[in-house]
C-alpha positions in Angstrom: 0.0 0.0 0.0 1.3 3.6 -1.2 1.9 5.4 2.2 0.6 8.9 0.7 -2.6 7.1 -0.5 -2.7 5.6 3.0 -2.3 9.8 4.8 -5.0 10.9 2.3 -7.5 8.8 3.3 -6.8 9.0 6.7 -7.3 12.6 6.1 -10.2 12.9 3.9 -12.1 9.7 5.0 -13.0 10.9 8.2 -16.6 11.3 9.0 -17.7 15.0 7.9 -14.1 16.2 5.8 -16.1 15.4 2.9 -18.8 17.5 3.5 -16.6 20.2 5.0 -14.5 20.1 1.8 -17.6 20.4 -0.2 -18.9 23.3 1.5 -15.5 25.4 1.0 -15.2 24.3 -2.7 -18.0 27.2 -3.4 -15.6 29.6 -1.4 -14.5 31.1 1.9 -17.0 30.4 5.1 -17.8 31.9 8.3 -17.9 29.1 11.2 -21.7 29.1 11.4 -22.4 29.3 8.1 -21.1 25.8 7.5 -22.8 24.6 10.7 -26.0 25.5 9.4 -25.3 23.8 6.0 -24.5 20.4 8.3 -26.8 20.6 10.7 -25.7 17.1 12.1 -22.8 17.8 12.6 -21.8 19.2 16.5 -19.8 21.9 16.7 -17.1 20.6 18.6 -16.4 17.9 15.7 -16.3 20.9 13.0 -13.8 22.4 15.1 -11.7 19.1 15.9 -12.1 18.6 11.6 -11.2 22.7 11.2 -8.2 22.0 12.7 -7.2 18.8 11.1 -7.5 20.1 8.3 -5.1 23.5 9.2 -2.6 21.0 10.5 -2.7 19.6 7.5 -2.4 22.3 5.2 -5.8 22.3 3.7 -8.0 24.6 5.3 -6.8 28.6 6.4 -8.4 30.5 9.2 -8.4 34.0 8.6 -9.2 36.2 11.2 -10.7 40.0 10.9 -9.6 42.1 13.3 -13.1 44.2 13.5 -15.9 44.1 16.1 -16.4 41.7 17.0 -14.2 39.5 15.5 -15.1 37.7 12.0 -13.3 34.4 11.1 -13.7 32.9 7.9 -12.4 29.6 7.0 -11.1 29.0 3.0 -9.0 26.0 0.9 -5.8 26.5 0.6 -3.9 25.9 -2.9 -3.4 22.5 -1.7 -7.3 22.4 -0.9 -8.4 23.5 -3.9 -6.0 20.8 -5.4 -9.1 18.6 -4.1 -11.7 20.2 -6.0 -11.6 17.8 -8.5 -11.5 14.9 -6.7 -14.8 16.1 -4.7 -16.5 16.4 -8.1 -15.9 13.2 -8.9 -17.6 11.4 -6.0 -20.8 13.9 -6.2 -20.8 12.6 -9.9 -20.3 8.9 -9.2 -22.7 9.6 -5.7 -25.5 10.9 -8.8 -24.4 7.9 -11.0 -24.8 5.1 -8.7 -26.2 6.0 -5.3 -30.0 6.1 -4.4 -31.7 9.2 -3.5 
């Protein structure tokens, strides 16, 4: 088994990066504007998955110093690197998945 294959999916296959991923392909995000788009999701887990994915290079936190504070959350190069590949699986997910 490819060891970078293995890192990716250990990355993106856990429960919710997809959906995060999907939500920041249509551009930058404030915190509870992606909780409301996955309402099952708790908000500690988006924040354990935000910073995953910082650690990791994928996601960036950018913070704006006004009042009160505004934080968005947006891909990276390397996170818009997986645009494609999110794509894909909505258009396999149309192809062969049941509503």
């Amino acid at each position: 088994m490819c060891p970078r294959f293995k890192q990716a999916f250990d990355l993106l296959g856990k429960r919710w990066t997809g959906l995060i991923l999907r939500t920041l392909c249509g551009g930058p995000r404030r915190f509870s504007e992606i909780a409301a788009i996955i309402p099952d999701m708790s908000e500690r887990m988006l924040s354990e998955r935000f910073r995953e994915l910082e650690d990791a290079g994928v996601v960036n936190r950018r913070v704006y110093p006004e009042t009160p504070v505004r934080i968005e959350y947006e891909l990276t190069e390397k996170g818009r690197g997986l645009h494609p590949v999110v794509e894909a699986v909505q258009i396999w997910a149309d192809e062969w998945l049941p509503e």
